[in-house]
MDAnalysis code that builds the backbone (N, CA, C; Angstrom):
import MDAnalysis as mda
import numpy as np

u = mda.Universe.empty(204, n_residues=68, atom_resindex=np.repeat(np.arange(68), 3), trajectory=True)
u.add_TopologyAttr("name", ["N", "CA", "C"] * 68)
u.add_TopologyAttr("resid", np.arange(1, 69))
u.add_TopologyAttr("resname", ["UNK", "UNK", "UNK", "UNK", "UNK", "UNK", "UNK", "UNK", "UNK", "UNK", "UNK", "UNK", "UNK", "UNK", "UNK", "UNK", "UNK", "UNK", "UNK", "UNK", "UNK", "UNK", "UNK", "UNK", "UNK", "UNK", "UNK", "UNK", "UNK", "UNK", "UNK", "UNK", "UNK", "UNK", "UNK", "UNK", "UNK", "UNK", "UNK", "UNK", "UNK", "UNK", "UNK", "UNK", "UNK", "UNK", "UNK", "UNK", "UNK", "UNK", "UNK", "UNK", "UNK", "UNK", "UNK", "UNK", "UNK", "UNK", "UNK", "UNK", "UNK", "UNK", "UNK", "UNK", "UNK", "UNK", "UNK", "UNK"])
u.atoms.positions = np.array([
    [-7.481, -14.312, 6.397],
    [-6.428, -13.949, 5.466],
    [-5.385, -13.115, 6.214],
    [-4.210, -13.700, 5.771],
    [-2.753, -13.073, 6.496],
    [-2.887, -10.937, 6.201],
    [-2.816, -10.569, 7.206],
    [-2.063, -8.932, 7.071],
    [-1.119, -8.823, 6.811],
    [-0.763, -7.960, 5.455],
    [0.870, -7.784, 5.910],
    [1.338, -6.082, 5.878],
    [2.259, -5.912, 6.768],
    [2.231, -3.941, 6.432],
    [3.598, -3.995, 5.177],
    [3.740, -3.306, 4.688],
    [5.007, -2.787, 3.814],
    [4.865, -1.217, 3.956],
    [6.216, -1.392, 3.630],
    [6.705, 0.144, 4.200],
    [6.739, 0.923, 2.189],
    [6.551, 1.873, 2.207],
    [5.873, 2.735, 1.102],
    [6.158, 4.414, 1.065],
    [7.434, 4.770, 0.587],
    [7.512, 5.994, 0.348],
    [7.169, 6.832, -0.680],
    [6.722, 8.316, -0.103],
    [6.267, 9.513, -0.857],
    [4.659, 9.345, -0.582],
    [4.080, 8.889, 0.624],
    [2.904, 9.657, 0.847],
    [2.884, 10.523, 1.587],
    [2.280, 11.572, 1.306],
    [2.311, 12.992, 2.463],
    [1.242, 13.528, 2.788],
    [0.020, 12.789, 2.355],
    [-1.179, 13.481, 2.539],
    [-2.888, 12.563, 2.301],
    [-3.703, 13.070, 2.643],
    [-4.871, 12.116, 2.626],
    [-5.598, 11.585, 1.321],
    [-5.028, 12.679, 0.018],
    [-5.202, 12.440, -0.962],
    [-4.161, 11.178, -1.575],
    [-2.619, 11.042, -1.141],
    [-2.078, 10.124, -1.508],
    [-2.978, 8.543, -0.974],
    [-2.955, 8.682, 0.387],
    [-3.092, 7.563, 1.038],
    [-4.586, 6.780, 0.118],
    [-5.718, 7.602, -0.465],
    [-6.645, 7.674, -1.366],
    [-6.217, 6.997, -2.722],
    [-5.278, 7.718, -3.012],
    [-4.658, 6.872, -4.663],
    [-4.107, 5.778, -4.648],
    [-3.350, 5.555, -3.028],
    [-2.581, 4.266, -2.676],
    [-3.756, 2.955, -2.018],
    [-4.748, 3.273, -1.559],
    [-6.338, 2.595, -1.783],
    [-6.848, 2.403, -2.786],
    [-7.034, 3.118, -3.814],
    [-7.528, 2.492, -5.221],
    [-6.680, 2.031, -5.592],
    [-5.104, 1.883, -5.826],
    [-4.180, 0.975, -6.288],
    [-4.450, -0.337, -5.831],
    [-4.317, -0.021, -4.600],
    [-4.402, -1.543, -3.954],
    [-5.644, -2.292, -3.950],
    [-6.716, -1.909, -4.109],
    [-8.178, -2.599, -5.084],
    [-8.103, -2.357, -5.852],
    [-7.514, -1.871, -6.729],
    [-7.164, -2.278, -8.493],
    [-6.429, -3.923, -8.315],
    [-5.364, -4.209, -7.382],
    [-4.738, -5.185, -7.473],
    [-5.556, -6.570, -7.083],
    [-6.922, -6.329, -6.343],
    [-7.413, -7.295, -5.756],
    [-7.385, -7.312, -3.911],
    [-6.742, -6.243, -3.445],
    [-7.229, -6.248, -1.992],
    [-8.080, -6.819, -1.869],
    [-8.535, -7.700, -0.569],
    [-9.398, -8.426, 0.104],
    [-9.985, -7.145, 1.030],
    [-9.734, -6.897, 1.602],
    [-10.072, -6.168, 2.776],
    [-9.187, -4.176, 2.487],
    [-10.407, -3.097, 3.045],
    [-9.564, -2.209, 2.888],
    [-8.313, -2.301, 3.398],
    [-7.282, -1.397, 3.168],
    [-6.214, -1.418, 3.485],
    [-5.830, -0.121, 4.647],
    [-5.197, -0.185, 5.381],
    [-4.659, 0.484, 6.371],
    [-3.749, 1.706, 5.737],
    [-3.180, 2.761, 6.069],
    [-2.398, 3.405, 5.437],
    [-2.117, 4.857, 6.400],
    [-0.800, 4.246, 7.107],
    [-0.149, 5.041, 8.230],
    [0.459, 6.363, 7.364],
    [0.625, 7.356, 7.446],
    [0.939, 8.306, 6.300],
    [3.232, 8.295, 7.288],
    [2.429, 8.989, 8.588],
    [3.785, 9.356, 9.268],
    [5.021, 8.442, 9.437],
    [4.284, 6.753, 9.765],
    [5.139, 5.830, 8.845],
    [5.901, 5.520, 7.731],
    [4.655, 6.116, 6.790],
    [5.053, 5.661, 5.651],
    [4.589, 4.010, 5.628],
    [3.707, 3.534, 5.656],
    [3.292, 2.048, 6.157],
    [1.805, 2.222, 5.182],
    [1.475, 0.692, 4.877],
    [0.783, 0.059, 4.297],
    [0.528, -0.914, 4.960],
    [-0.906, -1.488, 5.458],
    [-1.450, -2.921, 5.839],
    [-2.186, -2.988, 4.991],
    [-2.344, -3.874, 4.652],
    [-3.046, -4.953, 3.424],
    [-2.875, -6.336, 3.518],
    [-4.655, -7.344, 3.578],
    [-4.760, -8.463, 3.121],
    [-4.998, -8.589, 2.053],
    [-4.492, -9.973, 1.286],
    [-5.277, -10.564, 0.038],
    [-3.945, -9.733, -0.852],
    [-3.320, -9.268, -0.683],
    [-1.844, -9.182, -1.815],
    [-0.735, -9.945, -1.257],
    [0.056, -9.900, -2.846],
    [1.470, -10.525, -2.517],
    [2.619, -8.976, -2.522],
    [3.552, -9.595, -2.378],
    [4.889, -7.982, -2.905],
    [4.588, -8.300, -3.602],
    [4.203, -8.598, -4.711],
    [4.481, -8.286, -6.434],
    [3.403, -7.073, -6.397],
    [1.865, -7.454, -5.826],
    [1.032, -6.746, -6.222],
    [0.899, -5.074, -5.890],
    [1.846, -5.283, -4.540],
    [1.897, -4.223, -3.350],
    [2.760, -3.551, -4.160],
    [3.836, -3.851, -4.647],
    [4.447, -2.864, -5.740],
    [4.245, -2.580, -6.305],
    [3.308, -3.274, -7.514],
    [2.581, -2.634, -8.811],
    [1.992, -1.801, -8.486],
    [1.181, -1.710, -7.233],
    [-0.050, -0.781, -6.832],
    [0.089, 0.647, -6.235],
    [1.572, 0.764, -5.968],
    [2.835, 1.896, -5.057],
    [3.364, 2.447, -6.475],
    [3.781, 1.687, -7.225],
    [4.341, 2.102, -8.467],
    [3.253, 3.009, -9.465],
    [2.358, 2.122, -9.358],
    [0.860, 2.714, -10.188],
    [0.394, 4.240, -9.775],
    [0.500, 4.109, -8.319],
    [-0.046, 5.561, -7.789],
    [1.082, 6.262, -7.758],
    [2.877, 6.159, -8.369],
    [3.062, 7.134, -8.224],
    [4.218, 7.266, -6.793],
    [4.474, 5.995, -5.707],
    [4.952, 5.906, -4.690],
    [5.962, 5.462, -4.925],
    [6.999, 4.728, -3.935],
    [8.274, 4.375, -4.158],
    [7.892, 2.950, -2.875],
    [7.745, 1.637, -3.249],
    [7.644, 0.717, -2.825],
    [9.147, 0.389, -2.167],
    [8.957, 0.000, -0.826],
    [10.794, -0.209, 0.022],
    [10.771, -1.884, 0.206],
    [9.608, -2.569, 0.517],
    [9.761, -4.029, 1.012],
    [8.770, -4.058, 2.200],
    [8.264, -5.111, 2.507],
    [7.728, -5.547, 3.537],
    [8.603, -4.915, 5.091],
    [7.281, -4.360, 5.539],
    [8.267, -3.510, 7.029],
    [8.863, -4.534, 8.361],
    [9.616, -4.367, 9.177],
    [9.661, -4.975, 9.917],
    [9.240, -5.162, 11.389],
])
């Protein structure tokens, strides 16, 4: 299954990156997800952007788009 990172603002800490993990297995993640804080970055298999936003939005984050 494809990785993809998206870029994900307003995490600042280990507790976010935590809420932004249960979002993203709320949505159906395949695989845990990665979660660069100093980035601001998200890797995740097994979502689409739709889900990756719902799941940024859900916890509370500010979803930017797939990073480059």
């Amino acid at each position: 299954m494809e990785t993809i990172s998206y870029r994900v603002t307003g995490m600042t800490c280990a507790g976010c990156a935590r809420a932004m993990t249960r979002a993203l297995t709320a949505q159906g993640a395949s695989a845990p997800a990665e979660i660069d804080l100093a980035q601001g970055r998200v890797t995740v298999a097994g979502l689409d952007d739709r889900q990756v936003q719902a799941a940024a939005e859900a916890a509370g984050f500010v979803y930017v788009g797939r990073a480059a």
